[in-house]
C-alpha positions in Angstrom: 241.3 41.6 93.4 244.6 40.4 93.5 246.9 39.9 90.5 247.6 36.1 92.2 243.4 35.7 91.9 243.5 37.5 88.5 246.6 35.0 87.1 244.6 31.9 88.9 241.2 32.9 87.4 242.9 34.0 83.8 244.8 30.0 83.8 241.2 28.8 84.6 239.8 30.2 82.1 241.6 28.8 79.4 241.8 25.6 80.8 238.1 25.5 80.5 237.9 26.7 77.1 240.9 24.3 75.8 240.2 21.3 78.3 237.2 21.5 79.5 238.2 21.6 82.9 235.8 22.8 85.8 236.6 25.1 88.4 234.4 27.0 90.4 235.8 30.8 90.3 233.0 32.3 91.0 230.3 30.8 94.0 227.0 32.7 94.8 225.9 31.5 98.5 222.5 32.1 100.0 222.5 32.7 103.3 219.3 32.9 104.5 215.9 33.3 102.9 214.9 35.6 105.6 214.4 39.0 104.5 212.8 41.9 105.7 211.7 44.1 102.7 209.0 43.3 100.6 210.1 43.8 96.7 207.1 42.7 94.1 209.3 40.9 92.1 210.4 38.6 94.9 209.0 35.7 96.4 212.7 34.0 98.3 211.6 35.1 101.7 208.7 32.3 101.1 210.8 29.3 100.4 211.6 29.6 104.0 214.5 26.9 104.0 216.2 26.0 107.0 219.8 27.8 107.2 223.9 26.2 107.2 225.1 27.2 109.8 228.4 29.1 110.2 230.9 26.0 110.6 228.7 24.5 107.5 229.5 27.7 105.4 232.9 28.1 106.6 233.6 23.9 105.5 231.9 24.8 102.1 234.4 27.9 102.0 237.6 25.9 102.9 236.7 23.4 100.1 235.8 26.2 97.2 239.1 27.6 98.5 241.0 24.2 97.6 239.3 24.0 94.7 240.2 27.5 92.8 237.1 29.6 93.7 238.5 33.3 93.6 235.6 35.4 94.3 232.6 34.7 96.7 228.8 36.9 96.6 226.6 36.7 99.0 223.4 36.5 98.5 219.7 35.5 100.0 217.6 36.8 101.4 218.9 39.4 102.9 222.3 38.3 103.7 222.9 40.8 106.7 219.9 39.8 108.8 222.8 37.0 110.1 224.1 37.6 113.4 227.5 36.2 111.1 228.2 37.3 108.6 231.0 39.2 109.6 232.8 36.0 110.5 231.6 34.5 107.0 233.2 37.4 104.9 236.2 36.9 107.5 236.8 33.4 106.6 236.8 33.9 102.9 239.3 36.7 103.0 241.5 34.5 104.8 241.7 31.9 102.5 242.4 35.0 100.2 238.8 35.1 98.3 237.3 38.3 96.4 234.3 38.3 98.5 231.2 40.5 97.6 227.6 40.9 98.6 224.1 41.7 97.7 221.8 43.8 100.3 219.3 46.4 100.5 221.0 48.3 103.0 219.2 46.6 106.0 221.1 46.9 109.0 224.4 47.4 107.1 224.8 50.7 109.8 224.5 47.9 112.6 227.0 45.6 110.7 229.6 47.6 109.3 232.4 47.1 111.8 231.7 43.3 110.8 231.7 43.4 107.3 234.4 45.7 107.4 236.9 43.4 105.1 234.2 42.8 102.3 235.9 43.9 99.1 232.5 45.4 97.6 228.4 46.0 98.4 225.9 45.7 96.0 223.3 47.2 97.3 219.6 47.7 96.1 218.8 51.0 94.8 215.4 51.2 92.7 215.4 55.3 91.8 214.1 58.0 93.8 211.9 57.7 97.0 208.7 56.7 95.7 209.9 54.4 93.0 212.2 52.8 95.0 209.6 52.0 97.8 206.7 50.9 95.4 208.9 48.8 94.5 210.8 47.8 97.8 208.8 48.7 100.7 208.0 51.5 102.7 210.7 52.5 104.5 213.5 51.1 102.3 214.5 54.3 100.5 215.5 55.7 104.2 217.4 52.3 105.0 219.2 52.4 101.8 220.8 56.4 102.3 221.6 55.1 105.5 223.7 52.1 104.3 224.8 54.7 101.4 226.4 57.1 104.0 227.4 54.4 106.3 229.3 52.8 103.7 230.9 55.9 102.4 231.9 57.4 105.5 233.8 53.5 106.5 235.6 53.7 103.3 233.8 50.0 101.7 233.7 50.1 98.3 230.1 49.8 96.9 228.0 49.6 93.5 224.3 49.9 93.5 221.8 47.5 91.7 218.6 48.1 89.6 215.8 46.7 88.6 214.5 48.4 85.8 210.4 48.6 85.8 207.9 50.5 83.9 207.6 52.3 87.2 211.3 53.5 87.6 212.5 53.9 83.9 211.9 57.4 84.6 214.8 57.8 87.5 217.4 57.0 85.6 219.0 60.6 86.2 218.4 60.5 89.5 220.5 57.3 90.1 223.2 58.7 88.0 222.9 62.4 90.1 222.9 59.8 93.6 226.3 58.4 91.6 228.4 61.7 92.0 227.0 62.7 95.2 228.2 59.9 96.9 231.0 58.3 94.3 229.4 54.8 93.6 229.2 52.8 90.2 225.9 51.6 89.4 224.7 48.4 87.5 221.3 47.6 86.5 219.2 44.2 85.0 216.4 43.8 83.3 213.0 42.6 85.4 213.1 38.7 85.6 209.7 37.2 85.0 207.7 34.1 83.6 204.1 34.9 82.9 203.9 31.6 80.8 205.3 29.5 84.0 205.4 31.2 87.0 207.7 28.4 88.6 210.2 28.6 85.7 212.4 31.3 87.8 213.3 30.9 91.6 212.6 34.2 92.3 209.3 35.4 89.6 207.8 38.5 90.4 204.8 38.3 92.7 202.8 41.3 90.7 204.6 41.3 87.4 202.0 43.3 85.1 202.6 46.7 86.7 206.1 46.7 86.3 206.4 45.0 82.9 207.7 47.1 80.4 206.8 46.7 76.9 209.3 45.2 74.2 210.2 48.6 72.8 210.1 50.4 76.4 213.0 47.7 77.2 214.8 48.6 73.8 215.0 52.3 74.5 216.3 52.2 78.2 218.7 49.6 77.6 220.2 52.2 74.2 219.5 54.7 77.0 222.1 53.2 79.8 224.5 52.4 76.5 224.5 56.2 75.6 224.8 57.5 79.4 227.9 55.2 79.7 229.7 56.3 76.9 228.9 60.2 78.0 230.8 59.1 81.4 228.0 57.5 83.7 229.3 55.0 86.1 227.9 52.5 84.6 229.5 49.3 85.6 227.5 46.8 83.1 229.1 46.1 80.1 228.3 47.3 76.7 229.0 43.5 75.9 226.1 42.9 78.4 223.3 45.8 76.7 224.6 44.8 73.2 223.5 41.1 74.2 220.0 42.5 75.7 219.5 43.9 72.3 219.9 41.0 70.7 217.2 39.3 72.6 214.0 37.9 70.7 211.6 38.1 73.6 212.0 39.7 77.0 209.1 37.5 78.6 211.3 34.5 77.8 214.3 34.4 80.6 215.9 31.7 78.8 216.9 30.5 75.0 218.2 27.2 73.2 219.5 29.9 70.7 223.3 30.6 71.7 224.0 34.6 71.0 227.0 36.3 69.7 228.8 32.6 70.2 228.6 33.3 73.9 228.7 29.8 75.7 226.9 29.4 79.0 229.8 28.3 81.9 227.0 27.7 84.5 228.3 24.6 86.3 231.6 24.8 84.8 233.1 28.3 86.2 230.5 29.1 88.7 227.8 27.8 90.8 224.8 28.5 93.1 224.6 27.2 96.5 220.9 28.0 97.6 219.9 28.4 101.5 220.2 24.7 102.5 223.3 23.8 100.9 222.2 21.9 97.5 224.6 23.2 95.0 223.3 24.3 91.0 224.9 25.8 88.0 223.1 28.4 88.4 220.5 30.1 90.6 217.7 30.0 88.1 218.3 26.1 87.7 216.7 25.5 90.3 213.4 24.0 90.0 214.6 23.2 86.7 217.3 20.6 87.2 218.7 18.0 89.9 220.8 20.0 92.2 223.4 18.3 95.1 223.5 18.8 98.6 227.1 19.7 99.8 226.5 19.0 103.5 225.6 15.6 102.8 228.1 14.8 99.4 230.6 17.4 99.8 231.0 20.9 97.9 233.0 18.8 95.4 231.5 16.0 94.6 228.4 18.4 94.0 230.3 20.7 91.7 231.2 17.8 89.6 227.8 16.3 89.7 226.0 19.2 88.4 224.4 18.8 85.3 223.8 20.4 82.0 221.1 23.0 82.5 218.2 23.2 80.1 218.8 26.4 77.8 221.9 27.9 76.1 221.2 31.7 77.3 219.4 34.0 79.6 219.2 37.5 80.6 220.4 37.5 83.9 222.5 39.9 84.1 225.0 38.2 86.5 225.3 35.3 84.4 225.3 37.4 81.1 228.4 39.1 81.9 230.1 35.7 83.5 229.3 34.5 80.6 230.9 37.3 78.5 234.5 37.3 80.3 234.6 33.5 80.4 233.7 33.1 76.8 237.1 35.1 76.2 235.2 38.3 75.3 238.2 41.2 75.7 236.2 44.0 75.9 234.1 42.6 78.2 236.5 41.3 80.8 238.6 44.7 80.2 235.1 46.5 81.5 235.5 44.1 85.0 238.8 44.8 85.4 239.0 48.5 85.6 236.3 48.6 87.8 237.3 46.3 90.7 240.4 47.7 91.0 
């Protein structure tokens, strides 16, 4: 990143906390809920909406552009199943946009002269073979070294993602020994559920009660990924981010009125969700759960400024833990982020 988008997202920032002013820095964008492998705790490829097109995305870019977004991650789906997304990253990096996205490694070989400007991959990585395809899909472990290798070889900068399950705690050195082979950071999340209501979270696990780990199963990997970071793991996550996880009452509760360790939730203030067809939320797991905006048919602005206040004060989503974190003006936190995007 930039130090321009570093100075522009650092004024921001401040703005919001002294003024309350809304910017969108940071825009997640679905681009398709197609998606090839099968992961238990996923159910997007069912939603099934119909897809923005390419001059849709690149109008929605143009106006987070005007507007002060800095960084862009693509998401879905599986983001790489589009014929262009190539020309999608391309149009964010020329209006000078940190863009990112999330995959699991399908048809990232058949893409990468394409995505060849993206500034980093996240891509899915769920421990060894078999873990990673019980959870994924058969097949996926082999399509995941092959994006590894790909990526590696073309010089793109990429982190891997994990679920943690009761099925994969176990591969946590195997991740980290995958880490040095190939030189990637890795960043991992709790499993998002809610056995209470199923349609609380946009994404809840199709068969949640194998891969539900038990209060103090959570507790001892999450003090487990805190150790293996401070003896030098690349460990991306914050400590901000397990510190808050240990905090947490109750991990089959995705959200909290309670606010924790004073960390304010800037979901609709400094970032935003635009899901498949365009309707813009603060956050992906708002939807369902609040009003969201269409930006084809009200603009990307006048949706940003319509959204409203979501229904809880915290989660555990990891992505919106840690914006969370560096927004709130948490120094150790936003120290973490900035030594590893550089």
């Amino acid at each position: 990143m930039r130090l321009k988008n570093k100075f522009h997202s650092a004024k921001s920032i401040l703005q919001a906390n002294l003024f309350k002013r809304k910017t969108p820095l940071s825009v997640y964008v679905s681009l398709t809920d197609r998606c090839p492998t099968s992961c238990k705790y996923c159910n997007v490829p069912q939603k099934k909406q119909k897809e923005m097109d390419y001059e849709q995305i690149k109008g929605l870019i143009n106006d987070m552009a005007r507007m002060g977004t800095q960084r862009l991650q693509l998401v879905g789906g599986e983001p790489m199943v589009r014929n262009d997304v190539g020309k999608i990253i391309d149009s964010a990096k020329e209006r000078e946009i940190f863009v990112t996205a999330s995959t699991s490694g399908y048809m990232v070989p058949q893409r990468i002269n394409e995505i060849k400007n993206i500034d980093i991959v996240f891509l899915s990585f769920d421990g060894d073979q078999e873990s990673h395809e019980y959870q994924r899909g058969k097949g996926s472990f082999t399509r995941y070294l092959r994006a590894v290798e790909t990526l590696k070889e073309n010089n793109i900068k990429f982190w891997t993602t994990t679920v943690l399950t009761s099925r994969n705690k176990g591969s946590l050195e195997f991740i980290f020994e995958m880490a040095e082979k190939y030189g990637f950071s890795t960043n991992f999340h709790l499993l998002y559920y809610a056995p209470d209501n199923p349609e609380e979270h946009f994404h809840p696990a199709n068969q949640p009660n194998e891969l539900i780990m038990s209060d103090r199963e959570n507790r001892e990997v999450i003090k487990l990924l805190i150790k293996k970071k401070k003896e030098g793991a690349p460990i991306v996550s914050s400590y901000n981010y397990f510190d808050f996880l240990l905090e947490w009452d109750d991990y089959t509760k995705m959200y909290s009125n309670r606010r924790y360790n004073s960390i304010k939730c800037w979901a609709g203030k400094l970032y935003c969700y635009v899901d498949t067809g365009g309707t813009v939320y603060p956050c992906g797991d708002s939807i369902g759960r609040i009003k969201g905006y269409n930006a084809l048919e009200m603009g990307f602005e006048n949706a940003f400024n319509h959204l409203n206040e979501i229904p809880c004060n915290s989660c555990i989503v990891a992505c919106g833990v840690e914006q969370n974190l560096m927004f709130s003006l948490n120094v150790k936190a936003i120290l973490n982020w900035l030594r590893n995007i550089r």
